[in-house]
C-alpha positions as CSV (number, residue, x, y, z in Angstrom):
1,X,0.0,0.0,0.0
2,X,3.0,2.3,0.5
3,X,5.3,1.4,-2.0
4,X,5.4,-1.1,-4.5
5,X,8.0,-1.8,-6.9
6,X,6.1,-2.4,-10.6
7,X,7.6,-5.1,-12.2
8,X,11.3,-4.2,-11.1
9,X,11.8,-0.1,-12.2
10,X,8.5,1.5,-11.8
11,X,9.1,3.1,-8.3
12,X,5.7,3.9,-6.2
13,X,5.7,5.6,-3.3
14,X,2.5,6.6,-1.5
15,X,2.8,7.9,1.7
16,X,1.4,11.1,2.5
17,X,3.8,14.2,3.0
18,X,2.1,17.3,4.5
19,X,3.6,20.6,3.6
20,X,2.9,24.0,5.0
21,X,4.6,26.5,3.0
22,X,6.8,24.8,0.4
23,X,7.7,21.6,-1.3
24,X,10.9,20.4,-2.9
25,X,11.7,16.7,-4.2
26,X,15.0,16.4,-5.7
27,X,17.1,13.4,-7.8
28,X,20.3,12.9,-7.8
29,X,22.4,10.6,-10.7
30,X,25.0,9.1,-9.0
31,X,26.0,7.2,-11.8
32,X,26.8,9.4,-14.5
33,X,28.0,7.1,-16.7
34,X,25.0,5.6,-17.3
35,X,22.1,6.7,-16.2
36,X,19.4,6.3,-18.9
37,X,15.9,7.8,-18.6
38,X,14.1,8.7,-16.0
39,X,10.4,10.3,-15.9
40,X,8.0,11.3,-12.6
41,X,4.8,12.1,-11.7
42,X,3.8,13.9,-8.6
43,X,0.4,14.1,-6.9
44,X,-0.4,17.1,-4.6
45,X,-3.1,18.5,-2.9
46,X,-3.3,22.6,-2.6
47,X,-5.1,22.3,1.5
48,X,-5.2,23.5,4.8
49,X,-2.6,21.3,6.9
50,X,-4.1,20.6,10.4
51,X,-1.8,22.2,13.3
52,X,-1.6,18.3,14.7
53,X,0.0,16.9,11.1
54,X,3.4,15.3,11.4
55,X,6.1,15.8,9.1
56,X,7.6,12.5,6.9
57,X,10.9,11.6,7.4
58,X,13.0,8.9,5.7
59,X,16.3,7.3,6.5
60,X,18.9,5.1,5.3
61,X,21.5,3.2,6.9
62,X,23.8,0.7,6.4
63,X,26.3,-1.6,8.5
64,X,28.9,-3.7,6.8
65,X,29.6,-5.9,9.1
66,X,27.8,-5.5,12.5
67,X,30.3,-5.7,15.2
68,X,30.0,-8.8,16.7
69,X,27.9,-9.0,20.0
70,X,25.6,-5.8,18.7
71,X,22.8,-4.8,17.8
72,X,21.7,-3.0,14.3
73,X,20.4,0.3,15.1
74,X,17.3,1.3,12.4
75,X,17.1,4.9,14.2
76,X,18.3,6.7,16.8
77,X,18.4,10.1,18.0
78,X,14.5,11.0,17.0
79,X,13.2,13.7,19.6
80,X,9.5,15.0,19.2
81,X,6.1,14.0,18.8
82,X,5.3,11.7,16.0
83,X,5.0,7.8,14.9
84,X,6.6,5.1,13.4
85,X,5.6,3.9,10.0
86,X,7.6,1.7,8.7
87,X,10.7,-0.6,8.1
88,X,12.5,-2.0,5.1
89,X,15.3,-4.1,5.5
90,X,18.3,-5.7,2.9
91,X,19.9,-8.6,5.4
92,X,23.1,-10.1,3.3
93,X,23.8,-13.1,5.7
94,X,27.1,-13.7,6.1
95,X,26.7,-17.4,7.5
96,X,25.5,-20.2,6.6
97,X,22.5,-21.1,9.1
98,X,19.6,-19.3,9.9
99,X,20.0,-16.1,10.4
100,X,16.3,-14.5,12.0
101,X,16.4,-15.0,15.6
102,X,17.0,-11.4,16.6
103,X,14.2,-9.5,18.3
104,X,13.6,-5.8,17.1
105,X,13.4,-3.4,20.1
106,X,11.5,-0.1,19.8
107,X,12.6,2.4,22.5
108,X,10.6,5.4,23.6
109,X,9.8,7.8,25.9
110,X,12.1,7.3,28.3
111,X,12.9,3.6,28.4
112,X,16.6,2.9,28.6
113,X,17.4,-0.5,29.5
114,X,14.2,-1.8,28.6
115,X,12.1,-1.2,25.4
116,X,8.8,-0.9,25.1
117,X,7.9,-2.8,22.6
118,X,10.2,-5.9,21.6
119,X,9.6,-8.7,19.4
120,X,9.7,-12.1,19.0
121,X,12.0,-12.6,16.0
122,X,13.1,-11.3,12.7
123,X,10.8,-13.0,10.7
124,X,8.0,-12.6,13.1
125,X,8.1,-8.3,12.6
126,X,8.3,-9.1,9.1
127,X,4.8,-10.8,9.2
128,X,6.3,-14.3,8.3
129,X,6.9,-17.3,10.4
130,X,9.3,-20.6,11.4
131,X,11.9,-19.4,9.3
132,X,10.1,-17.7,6.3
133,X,9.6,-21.2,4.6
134,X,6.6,-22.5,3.2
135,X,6.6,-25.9,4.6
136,X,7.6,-29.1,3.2
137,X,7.0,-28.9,-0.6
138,X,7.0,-32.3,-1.2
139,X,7.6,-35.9,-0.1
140,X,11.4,-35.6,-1.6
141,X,12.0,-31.7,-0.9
142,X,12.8,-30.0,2.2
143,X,11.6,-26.9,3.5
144,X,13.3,-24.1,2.3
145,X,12.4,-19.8,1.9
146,X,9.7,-18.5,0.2
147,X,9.0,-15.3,-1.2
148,X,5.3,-13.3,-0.2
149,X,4.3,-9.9,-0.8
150,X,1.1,-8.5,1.3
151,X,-0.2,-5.0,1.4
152,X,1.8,-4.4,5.0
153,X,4.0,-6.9,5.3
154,X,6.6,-9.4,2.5
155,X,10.0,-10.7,1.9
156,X,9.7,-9.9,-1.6
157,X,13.4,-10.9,-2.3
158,X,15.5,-13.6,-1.6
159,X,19.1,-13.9,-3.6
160,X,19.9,-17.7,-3.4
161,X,23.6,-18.9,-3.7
162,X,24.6,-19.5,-7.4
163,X,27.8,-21.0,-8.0
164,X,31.5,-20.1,-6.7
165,X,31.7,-16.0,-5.8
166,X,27.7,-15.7,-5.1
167,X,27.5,-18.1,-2.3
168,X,25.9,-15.8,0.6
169,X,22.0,-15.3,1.1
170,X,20.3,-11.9,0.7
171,X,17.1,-11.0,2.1
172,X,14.6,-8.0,1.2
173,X,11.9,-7.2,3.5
174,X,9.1,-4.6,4.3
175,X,6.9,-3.9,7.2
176,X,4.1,-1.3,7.2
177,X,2.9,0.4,10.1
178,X,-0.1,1.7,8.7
179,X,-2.8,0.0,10.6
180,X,-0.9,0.1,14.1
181,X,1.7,3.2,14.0
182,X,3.7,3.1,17.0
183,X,3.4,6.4,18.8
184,X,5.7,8.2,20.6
185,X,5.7,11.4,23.3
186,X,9.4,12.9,23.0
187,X,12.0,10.4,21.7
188,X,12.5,6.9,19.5
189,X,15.1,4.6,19.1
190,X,14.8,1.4,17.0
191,X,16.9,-1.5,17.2
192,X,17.1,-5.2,16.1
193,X,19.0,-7.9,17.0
194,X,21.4,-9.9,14.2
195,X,21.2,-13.7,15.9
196,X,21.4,-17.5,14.4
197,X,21.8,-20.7,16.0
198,X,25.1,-22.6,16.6
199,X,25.1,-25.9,14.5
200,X,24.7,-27.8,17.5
201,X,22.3,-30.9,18.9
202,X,18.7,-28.9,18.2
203,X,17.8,-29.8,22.4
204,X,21.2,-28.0,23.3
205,X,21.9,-25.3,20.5
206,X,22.9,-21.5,21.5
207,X,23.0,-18.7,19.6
208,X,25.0,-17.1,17.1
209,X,25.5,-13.0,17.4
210,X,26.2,-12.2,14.0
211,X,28.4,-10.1,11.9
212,X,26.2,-9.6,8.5
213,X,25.7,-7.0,5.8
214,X,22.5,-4.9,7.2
215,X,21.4,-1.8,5.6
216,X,17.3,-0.1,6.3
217,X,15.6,2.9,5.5
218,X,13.0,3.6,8.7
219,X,9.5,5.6,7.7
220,X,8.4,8.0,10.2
221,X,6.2,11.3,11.2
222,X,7.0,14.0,13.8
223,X,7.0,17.1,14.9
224,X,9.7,20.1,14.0
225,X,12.2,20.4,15.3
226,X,14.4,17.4,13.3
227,X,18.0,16.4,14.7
228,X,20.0,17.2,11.5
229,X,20.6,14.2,9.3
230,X,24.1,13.0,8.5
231,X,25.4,12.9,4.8
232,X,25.1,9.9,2.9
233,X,27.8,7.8,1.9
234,X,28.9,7.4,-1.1
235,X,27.5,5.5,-4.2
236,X,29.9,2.2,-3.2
237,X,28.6,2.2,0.3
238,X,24.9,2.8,-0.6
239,X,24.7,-0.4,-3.1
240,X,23.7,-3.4,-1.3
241,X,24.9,-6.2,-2.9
């Protein structure tokens, strides 16, 4: 319902961003040498903004690897009035195993040891379940991941091992807060957890902090005043492959 990617390069994005007195949307090419063409449409409204409308904010990060024994941070540093919209995540695991035990944390108003919200696993924010696989497929198959797309929820990507060099697992996944935003008072910090399982006996297996390739961009609404945002890398840095 947010975005949706139509088959591969028509790029959707509806979420709704309130404007008082001016607009700007810019593009930048960061790959001049071949860029190709690009067209837009844009969809506005000429209204009255009610004094309790939140701004939209975006933001992208990336961590290649996680330091071993922490957690990915999706946001940080968010003080206002507002709520959290959503999450998209590109997980390149650098193991083997599973990789989706981690529980993401949402942090707010206060809490410092302790979130307020925390969740159950990494496939369980993402609306999936026991792994993200489908099940045995048949008598002489075993379970393995499968793709889904929903309106607020999908792992709509999954980059298998093929051959020698691309022997690592990537993972694309979305999660829309639009039916249950998560509101906050004055601050926000969103983390998640990066854990697998030790290849161990299944009765007595631990697990396995992780040090994978995790970037996210987190969706979000609040009040003005915003903490400045830091540059963006550059173009080497922002490709996830």
């Amino acid at each position: 319902l947010a975005v949706c990617v139509n088959p591969g390069r028509a790029f959707n994005c509806y979420w709704e961003m309130p404007f008082r007195k001016a607009a700007r949307i810019e593009i930048e090419n960061t790959d001049p040498d071949d860029f190709g063409i690009i067209y837009y449409q844009v969809n506005y409204t000429l209204t009255e903004v009610p004094e309790d409308a939140a701004y939209f904010h975006a933001k992208f990060r990336r961590t290649n690897p996680l330091p071993y024994g922490t957690d990915y941070t999706i946001l940080d540093g968010i003080k206002g009035r507002g709520h959290y919209v959503g999450t998209y995540m590109a997980w390149g695991v650098n193991n083997s195993g599973w990789w989706g035990e981690g529980e993401i944390k949402f942090f707010m108003d206060g809490d410092k040891e302790f979130p307020t919200i925390c969740g159950t696993g990494t496939e369980d924010y993402f609306c999936g379940a026991y792994n993200f696989d489908g099940g045995v497929v048949d008598a002489t198959m075993d379970s393995r991941y499968r793709e889904f797309s929903t309106p607020y929820a999908g792992l709509p990507q999954v980059l298998r091992p093929d051959g020698t060099y691309r022997s690592q697992t990537r993972f694309g996944m979305y999660r829309w807060h639009l039916s249950d935003p998560i509101r906050f008072e004055s601050d926000l910090k969103v983390t998640i957890q990066a854990l697998g399982w030790r290849t161990e006996n299944r009765n007595t297996r631990r697990y396995l902090p992780l040090q994978d390739d995790i970037a996210s961009v987190a969706f979000w609404y609040q009040t003005l005043p915003t903490a400045p945002f830091e540059a963006l890398p550059g173009r080497d840095y922002l490709e996830v492959i």
